[in-house]
ZAKOL-845749 format. One record per residue (C-alpha): x, y, z; residue in one letter. Coordinates in nm, 4 decimals. Example, Ala and Ser with C-alpha at 12.3 -4.5 7.8 and 13.67 -1.06 7.14 Angstrom:
ZAKOL-845749
X, Y, Z, roti
1.2300, -0.4500, 0.7800, A
1.3670, -0.1060, 0.7140, S
//
This chain:
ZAKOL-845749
X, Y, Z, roti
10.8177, 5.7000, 17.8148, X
10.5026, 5.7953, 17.5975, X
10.3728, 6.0181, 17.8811, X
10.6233, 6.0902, 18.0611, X
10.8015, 6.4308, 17.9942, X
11.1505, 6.5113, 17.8788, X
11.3867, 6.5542, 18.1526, X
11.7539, 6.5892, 18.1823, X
11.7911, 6.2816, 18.3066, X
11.6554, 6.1083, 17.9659, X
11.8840, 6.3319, 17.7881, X
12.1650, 6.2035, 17.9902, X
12.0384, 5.8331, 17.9338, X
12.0734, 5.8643, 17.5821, X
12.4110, 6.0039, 17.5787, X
12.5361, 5.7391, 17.8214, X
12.3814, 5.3974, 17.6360, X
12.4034, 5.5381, 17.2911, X
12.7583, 5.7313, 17.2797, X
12.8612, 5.5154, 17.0392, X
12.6258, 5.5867, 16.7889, X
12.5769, 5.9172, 16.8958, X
12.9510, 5.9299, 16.7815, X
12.9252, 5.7712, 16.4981, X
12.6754, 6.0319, 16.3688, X
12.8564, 6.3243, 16.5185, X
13.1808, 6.2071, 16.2579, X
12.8812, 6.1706, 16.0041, X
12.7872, 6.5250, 16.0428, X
13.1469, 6.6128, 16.0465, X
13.2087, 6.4580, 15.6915, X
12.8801, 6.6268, 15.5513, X
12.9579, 6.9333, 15.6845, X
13.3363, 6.9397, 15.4813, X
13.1872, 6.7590, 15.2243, X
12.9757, 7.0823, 15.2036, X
13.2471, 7.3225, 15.2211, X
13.4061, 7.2262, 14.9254, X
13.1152, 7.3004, 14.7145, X
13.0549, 7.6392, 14.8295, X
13.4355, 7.8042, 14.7446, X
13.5815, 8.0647, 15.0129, X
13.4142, 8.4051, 15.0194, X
13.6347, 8.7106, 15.2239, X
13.4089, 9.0629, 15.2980, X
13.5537, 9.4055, 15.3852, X
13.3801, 9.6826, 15.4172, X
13.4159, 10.1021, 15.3180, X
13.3161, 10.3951, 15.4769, X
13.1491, 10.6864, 15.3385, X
13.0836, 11.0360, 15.5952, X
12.7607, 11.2168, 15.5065, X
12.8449, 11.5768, 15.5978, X
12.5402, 11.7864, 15.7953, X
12.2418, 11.6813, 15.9570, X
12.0868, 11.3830, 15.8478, X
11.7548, 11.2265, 15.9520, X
11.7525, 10.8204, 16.0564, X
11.5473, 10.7680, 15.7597, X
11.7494, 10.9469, 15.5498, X
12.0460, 10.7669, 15.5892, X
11.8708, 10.4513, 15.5282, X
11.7620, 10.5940, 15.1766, X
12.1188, 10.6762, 15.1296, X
12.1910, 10.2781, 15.2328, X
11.9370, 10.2029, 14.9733, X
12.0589, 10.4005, 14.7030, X
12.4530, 10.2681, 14.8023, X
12.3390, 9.9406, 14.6668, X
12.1291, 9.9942, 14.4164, X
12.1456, 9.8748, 14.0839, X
12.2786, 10.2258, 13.9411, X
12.5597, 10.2076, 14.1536, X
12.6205, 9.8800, 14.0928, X
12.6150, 9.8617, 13.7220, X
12.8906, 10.1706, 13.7341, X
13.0926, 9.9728, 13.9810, X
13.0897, 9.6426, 13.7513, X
13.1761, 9.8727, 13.4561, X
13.5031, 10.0524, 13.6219, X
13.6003, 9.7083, 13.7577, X
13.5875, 9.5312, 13.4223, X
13.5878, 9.1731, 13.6047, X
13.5250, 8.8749, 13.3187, X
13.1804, 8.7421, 13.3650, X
13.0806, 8.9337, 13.5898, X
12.8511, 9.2479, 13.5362, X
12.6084, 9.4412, 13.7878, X
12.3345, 9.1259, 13.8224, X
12.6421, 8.9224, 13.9717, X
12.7396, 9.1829, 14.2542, X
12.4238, 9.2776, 14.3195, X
12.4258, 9.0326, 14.5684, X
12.7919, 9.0630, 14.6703, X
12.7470, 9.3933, 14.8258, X
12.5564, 9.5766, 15.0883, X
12.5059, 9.9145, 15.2882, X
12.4101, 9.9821, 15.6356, X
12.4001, 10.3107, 15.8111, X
12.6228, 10.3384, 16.0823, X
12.6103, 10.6153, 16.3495, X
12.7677, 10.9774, 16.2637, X
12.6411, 10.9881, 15.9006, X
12.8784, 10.7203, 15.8200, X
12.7302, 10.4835, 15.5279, X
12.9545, 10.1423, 15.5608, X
12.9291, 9.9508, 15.2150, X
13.0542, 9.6323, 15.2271, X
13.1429, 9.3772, 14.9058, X
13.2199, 9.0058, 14.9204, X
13.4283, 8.8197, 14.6263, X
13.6317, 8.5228, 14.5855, X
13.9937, 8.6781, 14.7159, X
14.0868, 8.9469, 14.9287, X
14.2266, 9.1829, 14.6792, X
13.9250, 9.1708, 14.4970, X
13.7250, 9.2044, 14.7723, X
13.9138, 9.5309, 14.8456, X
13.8141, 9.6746, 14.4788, X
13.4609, 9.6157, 14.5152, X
13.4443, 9.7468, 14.7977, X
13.6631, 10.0964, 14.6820, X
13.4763, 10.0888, 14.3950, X
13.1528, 10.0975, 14.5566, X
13.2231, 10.3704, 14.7495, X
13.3532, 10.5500, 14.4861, X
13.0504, 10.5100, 14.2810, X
12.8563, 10.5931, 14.5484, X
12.9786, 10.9252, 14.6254, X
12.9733, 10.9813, 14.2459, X
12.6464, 10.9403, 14.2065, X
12.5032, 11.0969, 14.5030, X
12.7061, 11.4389, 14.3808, X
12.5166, 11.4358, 14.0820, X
12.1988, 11.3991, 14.2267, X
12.2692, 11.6925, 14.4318, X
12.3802, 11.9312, 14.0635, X
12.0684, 11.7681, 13.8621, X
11.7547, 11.9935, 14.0511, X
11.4745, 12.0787, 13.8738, X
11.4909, 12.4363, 14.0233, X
11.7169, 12.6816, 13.7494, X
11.7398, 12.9334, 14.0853, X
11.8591, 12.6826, 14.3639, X
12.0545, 12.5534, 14.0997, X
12.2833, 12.8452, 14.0459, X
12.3855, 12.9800, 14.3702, X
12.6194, 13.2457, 14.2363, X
12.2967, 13.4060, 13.9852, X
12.1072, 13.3888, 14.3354, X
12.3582, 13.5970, 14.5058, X
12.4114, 13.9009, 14.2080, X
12.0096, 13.9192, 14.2770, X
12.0257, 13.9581, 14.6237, X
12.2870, 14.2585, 14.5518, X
12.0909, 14.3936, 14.2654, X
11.7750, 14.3821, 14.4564, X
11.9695, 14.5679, 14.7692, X
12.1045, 14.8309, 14.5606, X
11.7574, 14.8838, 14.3852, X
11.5992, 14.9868, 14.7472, X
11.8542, 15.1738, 14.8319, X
11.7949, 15.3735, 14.5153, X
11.4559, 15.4474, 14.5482, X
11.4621, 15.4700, 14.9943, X
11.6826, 15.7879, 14.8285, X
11.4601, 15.8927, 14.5438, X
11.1454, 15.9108, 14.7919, X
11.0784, 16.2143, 14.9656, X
10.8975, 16.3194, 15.2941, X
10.5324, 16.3576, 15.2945, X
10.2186, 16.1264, 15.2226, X
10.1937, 16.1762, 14.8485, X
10.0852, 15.9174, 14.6158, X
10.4138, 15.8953, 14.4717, X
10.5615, 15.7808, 14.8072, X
10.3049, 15.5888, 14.8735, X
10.3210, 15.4028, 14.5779, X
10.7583, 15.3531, 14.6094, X
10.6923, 15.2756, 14.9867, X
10.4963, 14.9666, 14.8034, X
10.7900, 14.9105, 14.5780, X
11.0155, 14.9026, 14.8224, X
10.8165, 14.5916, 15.0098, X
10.7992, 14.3938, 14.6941, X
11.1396, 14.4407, 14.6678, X
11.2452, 14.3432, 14.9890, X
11.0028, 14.0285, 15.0310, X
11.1500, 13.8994, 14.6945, X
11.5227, 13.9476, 14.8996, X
11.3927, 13.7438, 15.1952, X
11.2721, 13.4802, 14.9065, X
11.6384, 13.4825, 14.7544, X
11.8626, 13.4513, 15.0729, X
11.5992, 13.1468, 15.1308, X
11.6996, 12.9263, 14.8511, X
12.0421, 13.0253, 14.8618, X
12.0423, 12.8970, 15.2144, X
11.8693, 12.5734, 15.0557, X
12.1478, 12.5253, 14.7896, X
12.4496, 12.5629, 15.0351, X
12.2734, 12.3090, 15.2351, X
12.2077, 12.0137, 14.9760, X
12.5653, 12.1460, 14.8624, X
12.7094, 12.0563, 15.1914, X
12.4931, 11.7133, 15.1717, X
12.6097, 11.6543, 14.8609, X
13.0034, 11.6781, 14.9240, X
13.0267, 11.2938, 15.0816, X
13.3611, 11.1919, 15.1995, X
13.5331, 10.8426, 15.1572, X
13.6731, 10.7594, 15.4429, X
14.0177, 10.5833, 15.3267, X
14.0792, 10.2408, 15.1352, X
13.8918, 9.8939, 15.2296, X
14.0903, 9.7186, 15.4705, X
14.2167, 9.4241, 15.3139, X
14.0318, 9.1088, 15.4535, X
14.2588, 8.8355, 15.6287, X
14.0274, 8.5372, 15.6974, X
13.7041, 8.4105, 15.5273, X
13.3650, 8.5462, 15.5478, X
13.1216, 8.2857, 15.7539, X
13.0114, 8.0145, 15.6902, X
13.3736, 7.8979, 15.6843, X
13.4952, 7.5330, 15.6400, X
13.5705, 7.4294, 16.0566, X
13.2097, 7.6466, 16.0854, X
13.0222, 7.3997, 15.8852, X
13.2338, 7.0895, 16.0086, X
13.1332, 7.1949, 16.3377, X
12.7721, 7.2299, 16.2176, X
12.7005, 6.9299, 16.0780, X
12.8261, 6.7722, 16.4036, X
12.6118, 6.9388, 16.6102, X
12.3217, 6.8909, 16.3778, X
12.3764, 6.5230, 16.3007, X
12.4229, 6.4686, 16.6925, X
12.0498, 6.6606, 16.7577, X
11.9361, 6.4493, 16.4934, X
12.0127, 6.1412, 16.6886, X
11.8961, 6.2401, 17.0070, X
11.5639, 6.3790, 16.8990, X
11.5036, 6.0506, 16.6646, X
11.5812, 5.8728, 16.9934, X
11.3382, 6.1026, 17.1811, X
11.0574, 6.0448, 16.9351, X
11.0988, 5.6764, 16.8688, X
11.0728, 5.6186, 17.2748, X
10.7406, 5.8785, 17.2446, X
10.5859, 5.6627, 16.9786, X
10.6835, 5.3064, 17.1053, X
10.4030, 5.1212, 17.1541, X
10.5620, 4.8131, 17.4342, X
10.4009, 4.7230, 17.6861, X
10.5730, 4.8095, 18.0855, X
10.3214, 4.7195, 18.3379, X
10.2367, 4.4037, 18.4377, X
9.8385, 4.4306, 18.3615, X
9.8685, 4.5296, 18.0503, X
10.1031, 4.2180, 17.9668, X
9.8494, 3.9887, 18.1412, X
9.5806, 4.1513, 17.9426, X
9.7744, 4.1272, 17.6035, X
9.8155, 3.7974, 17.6681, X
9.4766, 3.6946, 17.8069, X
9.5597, 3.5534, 18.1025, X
9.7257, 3.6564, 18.4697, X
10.0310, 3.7567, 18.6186, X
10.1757, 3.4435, 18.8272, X
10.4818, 3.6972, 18.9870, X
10.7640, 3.8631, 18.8753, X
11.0965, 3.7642, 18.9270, X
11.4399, 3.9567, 18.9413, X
11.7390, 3.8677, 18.7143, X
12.0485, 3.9976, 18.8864, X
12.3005, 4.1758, 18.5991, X
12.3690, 4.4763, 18.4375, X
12.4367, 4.5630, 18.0264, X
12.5384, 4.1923, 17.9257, X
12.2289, 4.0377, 18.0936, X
12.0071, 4.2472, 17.8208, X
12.2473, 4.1509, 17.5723, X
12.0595, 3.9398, 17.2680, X
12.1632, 3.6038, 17.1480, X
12.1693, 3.6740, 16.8120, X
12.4359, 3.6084, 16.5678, X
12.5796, 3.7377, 16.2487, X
12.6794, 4.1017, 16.0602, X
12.3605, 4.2983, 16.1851, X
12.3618, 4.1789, 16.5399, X
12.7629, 4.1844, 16.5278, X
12.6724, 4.6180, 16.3893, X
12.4319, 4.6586, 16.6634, X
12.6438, 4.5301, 16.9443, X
12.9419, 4.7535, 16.8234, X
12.7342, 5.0954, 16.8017, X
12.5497, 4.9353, 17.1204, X
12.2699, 4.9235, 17.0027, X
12.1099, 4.5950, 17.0810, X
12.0779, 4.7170, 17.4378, X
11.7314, 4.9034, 17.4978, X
11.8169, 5.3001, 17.6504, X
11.4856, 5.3694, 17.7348, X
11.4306, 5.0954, 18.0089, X
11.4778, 5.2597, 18.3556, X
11.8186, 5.1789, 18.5563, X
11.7860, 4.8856, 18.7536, X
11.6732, 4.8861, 19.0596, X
11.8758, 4.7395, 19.3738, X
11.7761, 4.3552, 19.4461, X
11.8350, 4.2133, 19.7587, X
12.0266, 3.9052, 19.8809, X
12.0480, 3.5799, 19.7108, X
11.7511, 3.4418, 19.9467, X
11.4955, 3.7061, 19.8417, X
11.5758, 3.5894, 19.4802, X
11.4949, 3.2652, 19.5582, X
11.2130, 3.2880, 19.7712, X
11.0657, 3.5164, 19.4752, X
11.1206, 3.1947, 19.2357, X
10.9864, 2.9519, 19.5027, X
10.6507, 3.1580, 19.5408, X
10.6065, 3.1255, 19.1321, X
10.6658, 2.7679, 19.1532, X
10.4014, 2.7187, 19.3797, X
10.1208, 2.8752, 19.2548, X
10.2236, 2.7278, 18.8554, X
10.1850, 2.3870, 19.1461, X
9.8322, 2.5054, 19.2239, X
9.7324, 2.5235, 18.8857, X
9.8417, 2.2100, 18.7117, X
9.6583, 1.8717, 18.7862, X
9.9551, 1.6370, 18.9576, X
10.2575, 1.4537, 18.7727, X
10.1721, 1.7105, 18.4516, X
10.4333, 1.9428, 18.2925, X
10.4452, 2.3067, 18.1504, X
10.5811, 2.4620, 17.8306, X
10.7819, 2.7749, 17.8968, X
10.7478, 2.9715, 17.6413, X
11.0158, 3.2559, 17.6173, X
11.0683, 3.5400, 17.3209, X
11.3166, 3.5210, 17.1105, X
11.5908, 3.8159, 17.2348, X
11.4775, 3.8422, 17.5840, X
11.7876, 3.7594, 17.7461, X
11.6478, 3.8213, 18.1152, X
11.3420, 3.6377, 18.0301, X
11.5452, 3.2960, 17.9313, X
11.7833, 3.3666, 18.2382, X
11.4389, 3.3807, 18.4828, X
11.3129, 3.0927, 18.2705, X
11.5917, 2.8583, 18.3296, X
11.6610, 2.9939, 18.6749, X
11.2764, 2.8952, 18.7124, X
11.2915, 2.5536, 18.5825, X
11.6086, 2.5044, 18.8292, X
11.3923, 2.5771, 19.1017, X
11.0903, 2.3671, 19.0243, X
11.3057, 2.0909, 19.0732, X
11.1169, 1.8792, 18.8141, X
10.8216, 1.9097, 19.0222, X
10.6366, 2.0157, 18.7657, X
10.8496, 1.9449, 18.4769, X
10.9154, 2.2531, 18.2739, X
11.0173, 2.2462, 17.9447, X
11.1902, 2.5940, 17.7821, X
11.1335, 2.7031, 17.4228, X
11.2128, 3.0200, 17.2374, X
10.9801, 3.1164, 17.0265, X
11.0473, 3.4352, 16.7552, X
10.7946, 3.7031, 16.7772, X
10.8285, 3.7859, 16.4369, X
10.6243, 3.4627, 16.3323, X
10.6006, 3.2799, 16.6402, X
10.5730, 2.8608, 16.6382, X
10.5235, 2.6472, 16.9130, X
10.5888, 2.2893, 16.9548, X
10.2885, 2.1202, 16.9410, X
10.1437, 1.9566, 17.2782, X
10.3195, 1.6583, 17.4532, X
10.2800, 1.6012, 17.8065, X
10.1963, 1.9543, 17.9357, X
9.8911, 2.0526, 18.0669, X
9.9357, 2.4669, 17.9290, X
10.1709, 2.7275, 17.8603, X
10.3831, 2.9811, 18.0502, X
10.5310, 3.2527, 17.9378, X
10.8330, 3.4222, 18.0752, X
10.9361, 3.8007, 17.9142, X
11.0681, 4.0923, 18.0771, X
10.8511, 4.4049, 18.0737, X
10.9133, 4.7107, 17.8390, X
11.0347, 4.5149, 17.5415, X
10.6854, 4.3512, 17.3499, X
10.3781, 4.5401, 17.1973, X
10.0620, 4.4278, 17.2525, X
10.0413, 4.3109, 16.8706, X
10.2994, 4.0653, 16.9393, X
10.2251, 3.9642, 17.2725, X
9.8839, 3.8553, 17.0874, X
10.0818, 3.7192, 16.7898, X
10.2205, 3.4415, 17.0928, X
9.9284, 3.3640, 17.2542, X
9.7634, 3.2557, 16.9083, X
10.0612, 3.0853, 16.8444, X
10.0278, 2.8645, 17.1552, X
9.6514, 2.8957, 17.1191, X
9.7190, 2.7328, 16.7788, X
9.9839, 2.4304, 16.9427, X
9.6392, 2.3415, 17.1647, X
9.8479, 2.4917, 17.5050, X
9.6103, 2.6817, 17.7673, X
9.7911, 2.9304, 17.8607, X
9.8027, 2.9230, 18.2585, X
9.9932, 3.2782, 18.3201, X
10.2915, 3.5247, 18.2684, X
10.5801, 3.5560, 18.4814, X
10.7875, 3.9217, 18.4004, X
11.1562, 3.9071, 18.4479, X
11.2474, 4.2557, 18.6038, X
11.6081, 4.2851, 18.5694, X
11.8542, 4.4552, 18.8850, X
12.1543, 4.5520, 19.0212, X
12.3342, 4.2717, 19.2240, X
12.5675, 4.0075, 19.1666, X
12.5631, 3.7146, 18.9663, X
12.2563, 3.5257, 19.0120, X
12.3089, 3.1495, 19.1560, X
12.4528, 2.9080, 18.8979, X
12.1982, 2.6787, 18.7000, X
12.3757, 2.3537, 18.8304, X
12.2586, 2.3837, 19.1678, X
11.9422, 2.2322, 19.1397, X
11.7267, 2.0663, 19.4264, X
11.6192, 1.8260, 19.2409, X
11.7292, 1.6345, 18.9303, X
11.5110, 1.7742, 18.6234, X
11.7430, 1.9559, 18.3781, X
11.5615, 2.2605, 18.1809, X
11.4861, 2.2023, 17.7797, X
11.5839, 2.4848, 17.6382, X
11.4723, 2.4971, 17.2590, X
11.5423, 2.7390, 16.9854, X
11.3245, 2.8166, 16.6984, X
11.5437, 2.6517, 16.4746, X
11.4419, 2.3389, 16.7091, X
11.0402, 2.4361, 16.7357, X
11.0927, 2.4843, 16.3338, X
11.2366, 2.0789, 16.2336, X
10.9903, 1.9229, 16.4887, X
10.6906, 2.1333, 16.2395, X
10.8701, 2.0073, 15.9421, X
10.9021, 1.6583, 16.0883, X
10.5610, 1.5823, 16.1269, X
10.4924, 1.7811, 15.7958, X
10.6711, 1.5888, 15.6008, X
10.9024, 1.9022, 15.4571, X
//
């Protein structure tokens, strides 16, 4: 799973062995997420419209959206709506302006109800279009200021040529040279007039914004609303758990193939064996609250193990078992038995263990033991000649596959080999009671491999 890259398929793996936590999370996120909602309190926005009259530039109407919101405006809007406690600082952030297309500047304002929503939002607008007005009356210019004082010079300056186009007489004198010169003066100072008139009626028409009718009066909540933040803390709690799956599996460290088992272990891979069963047969033993929590949310089955593979009849089983026994035979002096050593947990590793000692037939005797990985103890040395050990692959690191070979290192058994348990699909694998010969399988806990240590302890 550490190399191997993220595919649908492990997506769907996760969902189908770990729906029950998944679940469990998912109604976690659900909780936070109204648990959330009631500390942020409901929020409704509306919006008002504003029409710019004339031609307007793109970035001139987003100076106009700048200057709808700023703090100006604001401050006039928090004075006319005399709201307790709050003043322009507060609804500076309740409001905002966009430009829209047609010269329409939408300002929009956020409270705590829908009526008052409405009134900001007026009030804005209002504000707005106040302001904007006298911008337009406040130029620096006395002349384009006063478009009526521009227009009596325009008909003072036209009834000054006309006076002196009739004063001047024919010829090339100096005298009508000199009004001819007058007369241009006169009428480039008219062109200069009719200019900023034309200026003034145009930042007059600018000027006269229109609001475009009341706020509509909001009828649901402005986002994020409560089923919106229910529904998000689902769906984030529910990524969470997936990805945490995804990056546990990427940074487990167990061991899958056989060689690197063998090598863990320091010794070689006898065969492997197949353990007929599905979900119960990777089931663990264990007992109590925690393994009682991790069988309900399922998780005391692994999800990142591959399906099982189909296993063929009965006899192939067997013969698989058969082969093991002979070459542990070929490796033990005669009439000498073997410790079977077996990790606590490993369900398919005891079932191949005892299935294994069923088949030897007490020829040689094999005696099974768990043994925790967690601090592993083995029985001290009897009348075996080594150890075995029997674990299914995919569920051990190689720190405490080494933690069990010192362990039976440390009990003075050589260990002779490994035999994986690779569990499959078939049906329930031959009952322990048929036996071809009459050796029964020891099976010993570490409670068991603990008392005979304290026995010969004294403790």
């Amino acid at each position: 799973m550490s190399e191997d890259t993220i595919r649908l398929v492990t997506i769907g793996r996760i969902l189908r062995r770990r729906w029950r936590l998944l679940a469990v999370l998912t109604v976690l996120g659900a909780l936070v997420g109204y648990g959330s909602s009631l500390l942020f309190p409901p929020s409704y926005t509306t919006s008002s419209s504003v029409l710019l009259p004339g031609v307007w530039q793109e970035r001139e109407l987003m100076t106009q959206a700048e200057i709808a919101t700023s703090s100006v405006v604001v401050d006039r809007a928090a004075a006319a709506l005399k709201w307790s406690g709050v003043n322009g600082g507060k609804l500076q952030s309740r409001v905002s302006a966009t430009a829209a297309d047609g010269n329409i500047i939408k300002i929009s304002g956020t409270a705590e109800t829908p009526e008052r929503a409405q009134q900001l939002a007026d009030q804005m607008a209002k504000q707005f279009v106040g302001f904007a007005a006298r911008m337009a009356g406040d130029g620096t210019d006395p002349e384009a200021a006063q478009p009526e004082q521009l227009r009596q010079l325009v008909v003072q300056t036209g009834q000054r040529i006309t006076d002196l186009a009739n004063s001047v007489g024919p010829g090339q004198t100096v005298e009508s040279v000199q009004v001819r010169t007058e007369l241009e003066k006169l009428r480039t100072a008219l062109q200069d007039a009719v200019k900023k008139l034309d200026q003034v009626d145009l930042a007059a028409n600018k000027a006269n914004m229109v609001v475009m009718g009341t706020a509509a009066r909001p009828t649901g909540q402005a986002p994020p609303t409560r089923v919106q933040l229910v529904a998000a803390g689902a769906l984030v709690f529910l990524l969470l758990g997936v990805v945490g799956h995804l990056t546990a599996a990427r940074m487990s460290r167990r061991l899958r193939t056989e060689p690197e088992i063998a090598a863990a272990l320091g010794t070689e891979l006898l065969g492997t064996v197949d353990v007929p069963g599905g979900r119960a047969a990777r089931r663990s033993a264990a007992r109590g609250p925690r393994a009682l929590l991790r069988r309900v949310l399922g998780t005391d089955v692994r999800w990142d193990l591959p399906t099982p593979h189909a296993s063929g009849d009965e006899a192939g089983r067997q013969l698989r078992y058969r082969r093991v026994c002979t070459r542990i035979r070929e490796q033990l002096p005669p009439s000498r038995g073997l410790l079977v050593v077996v990790p606590e947990g490993d369900e398919p590793a005891r079932r191949a263990a005892d299935q294994l000692a069923a088949e030897a037939g007490g020829e040689p005797r094999l005696r099974v033991v768990g043994v925790p990985v967690t601090r592993p103890l083995v029985p001290d040395r009897e009348e075996e000649a080594g150890a075995l050990v029997v674990l299914s692959a995919g569920s051990w690191t190689a720190g405490e596959l080494a933690g069990l070979a010192g362990a039976c290192a440390d009990a003075e058994h050589e260990l002779v080999g490994i035999v994986v348990a690779d569990l499959v699909q078939g049906g329930p694998e031959r009952p322990a009671g048929r036996r071809t010969g009459g050796a029964e399988p020891v099976l010993a806990g570490a409670a068991a491999a603990r008392s005979e240590a304290d026995d010969e302890t004294g403790g």
